[in-house]
KOLVEX-178815 format. One record per residue (C-alpha): residue in one letter; x, z, y. Coordinates in steps of 0.2 Angstrom, whole numbers, padded with zeros to 4 digits, always signed. Layout:
<sites>
aXZY
...
</sites>
This chain:
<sites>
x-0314+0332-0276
x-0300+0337-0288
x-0286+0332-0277
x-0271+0337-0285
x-0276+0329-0302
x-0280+0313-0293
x-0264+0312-0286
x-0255+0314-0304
x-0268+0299-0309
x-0263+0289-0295
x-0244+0294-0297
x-0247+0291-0315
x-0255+0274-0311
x-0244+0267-0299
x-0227+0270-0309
x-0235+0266-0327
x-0227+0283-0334
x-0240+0294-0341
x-0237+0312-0335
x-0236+0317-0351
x-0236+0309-0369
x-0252+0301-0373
x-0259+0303-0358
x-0264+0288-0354
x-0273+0286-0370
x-0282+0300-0365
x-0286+0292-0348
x-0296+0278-0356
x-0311+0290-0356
x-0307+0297-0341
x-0320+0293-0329
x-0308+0300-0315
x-0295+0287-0321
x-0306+0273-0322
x-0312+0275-0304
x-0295+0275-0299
x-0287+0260-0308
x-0302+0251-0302
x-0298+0255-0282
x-0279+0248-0289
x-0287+0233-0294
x-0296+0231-0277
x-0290+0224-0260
x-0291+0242-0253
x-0277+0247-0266
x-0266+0234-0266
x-0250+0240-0258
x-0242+0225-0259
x-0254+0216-0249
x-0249+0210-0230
x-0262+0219-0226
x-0253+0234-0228
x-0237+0228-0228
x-0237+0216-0213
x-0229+0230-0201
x-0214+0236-0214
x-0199+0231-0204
x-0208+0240-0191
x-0208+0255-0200
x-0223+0259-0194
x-0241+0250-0192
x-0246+0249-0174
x-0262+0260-0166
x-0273+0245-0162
x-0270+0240-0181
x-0268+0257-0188
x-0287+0260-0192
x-0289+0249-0203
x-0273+0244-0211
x-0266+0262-0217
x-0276+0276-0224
x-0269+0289-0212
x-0274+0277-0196
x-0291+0277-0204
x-0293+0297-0206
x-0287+0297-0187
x-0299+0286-0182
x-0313+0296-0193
x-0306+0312-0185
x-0305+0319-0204
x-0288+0325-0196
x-0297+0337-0183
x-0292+0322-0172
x-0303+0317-0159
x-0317+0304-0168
x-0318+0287-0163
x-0300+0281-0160
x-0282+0282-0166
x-0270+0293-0157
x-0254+0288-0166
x-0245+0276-0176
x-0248+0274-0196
x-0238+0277-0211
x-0234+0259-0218
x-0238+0257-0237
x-0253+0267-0235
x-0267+0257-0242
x-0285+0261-0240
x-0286+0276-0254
x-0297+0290-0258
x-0296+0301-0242
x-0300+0286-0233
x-0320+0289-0239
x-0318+0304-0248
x-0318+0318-0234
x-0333+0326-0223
x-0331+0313-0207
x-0334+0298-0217
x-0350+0306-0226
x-0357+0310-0210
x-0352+0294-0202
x-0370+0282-0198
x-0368+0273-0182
x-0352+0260-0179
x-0349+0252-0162
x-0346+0233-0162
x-0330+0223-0151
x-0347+0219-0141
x-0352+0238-0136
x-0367+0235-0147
x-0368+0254-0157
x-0376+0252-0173
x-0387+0268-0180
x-0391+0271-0196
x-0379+0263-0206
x-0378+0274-0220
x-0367+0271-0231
x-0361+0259-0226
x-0354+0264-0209
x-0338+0268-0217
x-0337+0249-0223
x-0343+0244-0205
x-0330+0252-0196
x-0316+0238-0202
x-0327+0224-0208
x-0335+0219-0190
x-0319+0208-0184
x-0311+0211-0169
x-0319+0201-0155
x-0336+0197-0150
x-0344+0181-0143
x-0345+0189-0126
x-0327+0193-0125
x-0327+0169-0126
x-0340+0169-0114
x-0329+0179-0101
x-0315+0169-0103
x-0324+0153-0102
x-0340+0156-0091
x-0330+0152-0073
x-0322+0136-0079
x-0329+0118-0082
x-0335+0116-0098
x-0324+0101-0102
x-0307+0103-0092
x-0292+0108-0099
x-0287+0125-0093
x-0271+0131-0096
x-0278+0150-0096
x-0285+0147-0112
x-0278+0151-0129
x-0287+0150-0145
x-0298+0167-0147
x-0299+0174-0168
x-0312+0185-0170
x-0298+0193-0184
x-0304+0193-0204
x-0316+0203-0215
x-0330+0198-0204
x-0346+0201-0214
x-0354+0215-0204
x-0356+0207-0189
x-0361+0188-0199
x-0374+0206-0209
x-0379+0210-0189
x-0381+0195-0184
x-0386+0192-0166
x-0389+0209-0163
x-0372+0213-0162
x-0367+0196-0153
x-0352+0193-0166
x-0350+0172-0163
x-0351+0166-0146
x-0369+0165-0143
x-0376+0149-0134
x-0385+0152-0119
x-0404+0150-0119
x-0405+0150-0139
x-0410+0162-0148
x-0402+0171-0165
x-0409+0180-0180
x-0403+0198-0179
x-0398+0209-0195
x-0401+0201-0212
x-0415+0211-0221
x-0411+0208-0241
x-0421+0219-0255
x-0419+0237-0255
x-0409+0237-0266
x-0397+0224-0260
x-0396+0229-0243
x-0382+0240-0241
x-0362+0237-0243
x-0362+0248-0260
x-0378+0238-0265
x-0370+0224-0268
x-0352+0228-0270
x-0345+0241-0281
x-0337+0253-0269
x-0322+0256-0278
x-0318+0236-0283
x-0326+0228-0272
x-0332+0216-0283
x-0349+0212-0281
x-0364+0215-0295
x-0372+0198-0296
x-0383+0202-0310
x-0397+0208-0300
x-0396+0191-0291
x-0398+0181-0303
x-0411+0192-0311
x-0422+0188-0297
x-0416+0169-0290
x-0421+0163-0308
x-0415+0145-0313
x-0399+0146-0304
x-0381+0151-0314
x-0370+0151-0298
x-0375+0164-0283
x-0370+0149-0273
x-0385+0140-0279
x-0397+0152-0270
x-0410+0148-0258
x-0423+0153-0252
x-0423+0141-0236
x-0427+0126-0240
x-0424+0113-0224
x-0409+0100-0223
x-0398+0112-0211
x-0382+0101-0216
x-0391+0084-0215
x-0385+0076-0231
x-0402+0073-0238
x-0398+0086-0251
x-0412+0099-0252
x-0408+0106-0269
x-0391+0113-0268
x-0388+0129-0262
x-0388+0135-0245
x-0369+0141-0246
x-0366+0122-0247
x-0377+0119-0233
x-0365+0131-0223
x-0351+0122-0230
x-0360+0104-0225
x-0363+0108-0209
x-0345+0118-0205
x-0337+0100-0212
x-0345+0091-0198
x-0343+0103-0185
x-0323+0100-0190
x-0324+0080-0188
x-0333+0083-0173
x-0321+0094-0167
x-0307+0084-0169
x-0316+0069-0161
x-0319+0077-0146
x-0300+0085-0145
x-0294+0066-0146
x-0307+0060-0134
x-0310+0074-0121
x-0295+0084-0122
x-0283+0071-0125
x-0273+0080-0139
x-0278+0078-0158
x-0280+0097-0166
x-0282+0102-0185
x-0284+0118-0194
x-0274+0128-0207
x-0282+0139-0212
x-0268+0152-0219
x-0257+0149-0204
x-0258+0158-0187
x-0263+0155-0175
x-0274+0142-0185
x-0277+0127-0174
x-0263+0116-0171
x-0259+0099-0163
x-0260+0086-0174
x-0246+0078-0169
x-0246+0064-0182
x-0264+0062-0181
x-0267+0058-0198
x-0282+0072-0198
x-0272+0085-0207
x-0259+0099-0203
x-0242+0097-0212
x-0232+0114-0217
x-0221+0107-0202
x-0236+0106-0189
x-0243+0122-0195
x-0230+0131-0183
x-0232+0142-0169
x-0223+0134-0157
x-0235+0119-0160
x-0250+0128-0162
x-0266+0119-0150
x-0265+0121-0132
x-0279+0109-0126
x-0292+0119-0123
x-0307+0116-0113
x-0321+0130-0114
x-0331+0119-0125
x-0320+0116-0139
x-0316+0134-0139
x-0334+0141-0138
x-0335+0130-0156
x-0316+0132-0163
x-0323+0154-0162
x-0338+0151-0173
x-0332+0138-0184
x-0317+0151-0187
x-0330+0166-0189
x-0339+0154-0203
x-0322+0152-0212
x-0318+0170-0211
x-0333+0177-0221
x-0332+0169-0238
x-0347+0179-0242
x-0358+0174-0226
x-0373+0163-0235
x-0376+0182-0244
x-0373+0191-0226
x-0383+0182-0215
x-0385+0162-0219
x-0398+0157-0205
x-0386+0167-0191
x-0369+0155-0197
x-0381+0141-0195
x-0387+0144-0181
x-0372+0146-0174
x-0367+0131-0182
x-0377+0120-0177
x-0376+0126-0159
x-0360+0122-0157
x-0361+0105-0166
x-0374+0099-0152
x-0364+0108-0138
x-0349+0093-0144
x-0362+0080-0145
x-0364+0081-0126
x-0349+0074-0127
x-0344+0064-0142
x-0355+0055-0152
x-0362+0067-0167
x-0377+0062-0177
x-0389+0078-0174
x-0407+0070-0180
x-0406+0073-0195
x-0400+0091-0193
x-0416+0106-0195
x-0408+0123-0186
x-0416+0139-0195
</sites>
């Protein structure tokens, strides 16, 4: 790679002065240039982003943090810095988005097998183990099953605290029950890794490596007769229990995560004894809904309110309906594995309180 000349683009880009007159005329059929005012354009680039600027007052991003949130955490963990692979040693640089280096060195071409929050090691990957390394959440449905496993499923216990399995979740919604990334019911069984087309069934098959965005052309090329890649199906049961058959299954995911809220918040009022709510933009995301009107206010949505009622139950489901919330893009990933899931959980909260499962088909 040209590295100095990238760096003048980048500098080039990010101040919006040409390094010389008409340069940046010249760049419009730059193909270097275009690669990298696309990754400005992407999540990956955005300096401004929390992601990336969360730890600023810090002056530096933490290690647990640093692999994925600064581009210098992320060549650490790689051991692209003669480091040792595998984990981060030191601190990160703040304001140090994910950049070129990040993909662009030997350790991340080599790199094919990720290790998951639940020990599971992933081979083969591709790739796409670069894009696994960060996009796999940091928790695993086994680390809700430890902490819940000894207690009564429907007391309170004051040793629990809402569990987040942390954001950009989609290889382990991709992996499925292979990697254990929701809190797995016992004695059901999950779907493992989502198999797609060949040519869909890689991170960079579907989204441009350098935006992010993702290609839907080819989709639609194939799922004729739908305009909207949330139309798709190809599974065609009542998994939401609306009676609606035709919409798309990203609506069934949202059918069924709607009732999986109400039934939450029934059986917080009823078994717990406190009423809880959700914001989603606002740690630590549940809350006590202490009005009880069935939302959370911008003054409820405050840490020192934030939901403390747990029982096992109502944590086992408030983890995978986060999980579903968190993957935007999980009725691509894997539909039938946030269904299951789901599901699962919404008939765990009917033991309890009353929830209308007949008409519900689980994948």
């Amino acid at each position: 790679m040209q590295w100095g000349r990238i760096v003048r683009v980048l500098v080039a880009a990010i101040l919006a002065v040409p390094p010389v007159a008409g340069a940046l005329a010249a760049q419009e059929d730059d193909p270097l240039a275009a690669l990298v005012e696309a990754w400005m354009a992407s999540p990956h680039g955005d300096y401004r982003s929390p992601s990336f600027t969360h730890w600023n007052e810090d002056g530096e991003v933490p290690v647990e943090c640093a692999a994925c949130h600064s581009q210098p955490g992320f060549v650490d963990f790689l051991g692209a810095d003669k480091s040792t692979p595998g984990k981060v040693d030191r601190p990160a640089s703040i304001n140090a988005p994910i950049g070129c280096a990040s993909c662009h060195n030997a350790a991340a071409r080599v790199l094919s097998s990720v290790r998951f929050p639940s020990g599971v090691r992933v081979e083969g990957l591709g790739d796409s183990a670069v894009c696994t390394v960060c996009h796999q959440g940091r928790l695993s449905g086994d680390a809700v099953a430890a902490a819940t496993q000894a207690l009564d499923a429907d007391t309170v216990s004051a040793d629990l605290s809402f569990m987040n399995i942390h954001y950009g979740v989609a290889a382990a919604v991709l992996h499925g029950g292979q990697v254990r990334g929701g809190y797995q019911y016992p004695g059901r069984t999950y779907v493992g890794r989502f198999q797609h087309v060949p040519s869909a069934n890689t991170c960079a098959g579907c989204h441009d490596p350098h935006t992010t965005r993702v290609a839907i052309d080819g989709c639609l090329s194939c799922h004729r007769g739908v305009a909207d890649v949330r139309d798709i199906r190809t599974r065609h049961a009542d998994f939401d229990g609306d009676g609606n058959t035709a919409e798309g299954i990203h609506s069934e995911i949202l059918g069924l995560h709607e009732r999986l809220y109400g039934a939450m918040q029934a059986y917080a009022s009823e078994v717990a004894g406190t009423p809880i709510g959700y914001a989603p933009d606002s740690f630590p995301y549940f809350f006590a809904d202490s009005d009880g009107d069935g939302e959370i206010s911008p003054d409820e949505a405050v840490f020192p309110n934030r939901y403390r009622r747990w029982t096992p139950r109502l944590l086992q489901a408030a983890y995978n309906f986060q999980m579903a919330a968190k993957d935007r893009g999980g009725f691509v990933h894997n539909p039938a594995y946030l269904l299951q899931l789901l599901h699962d959980s919404l008939q765990s909260l009917g033991e309890r309180v009353e929830v209308n499962a007949a008409d519900l088909q689980r994948p």
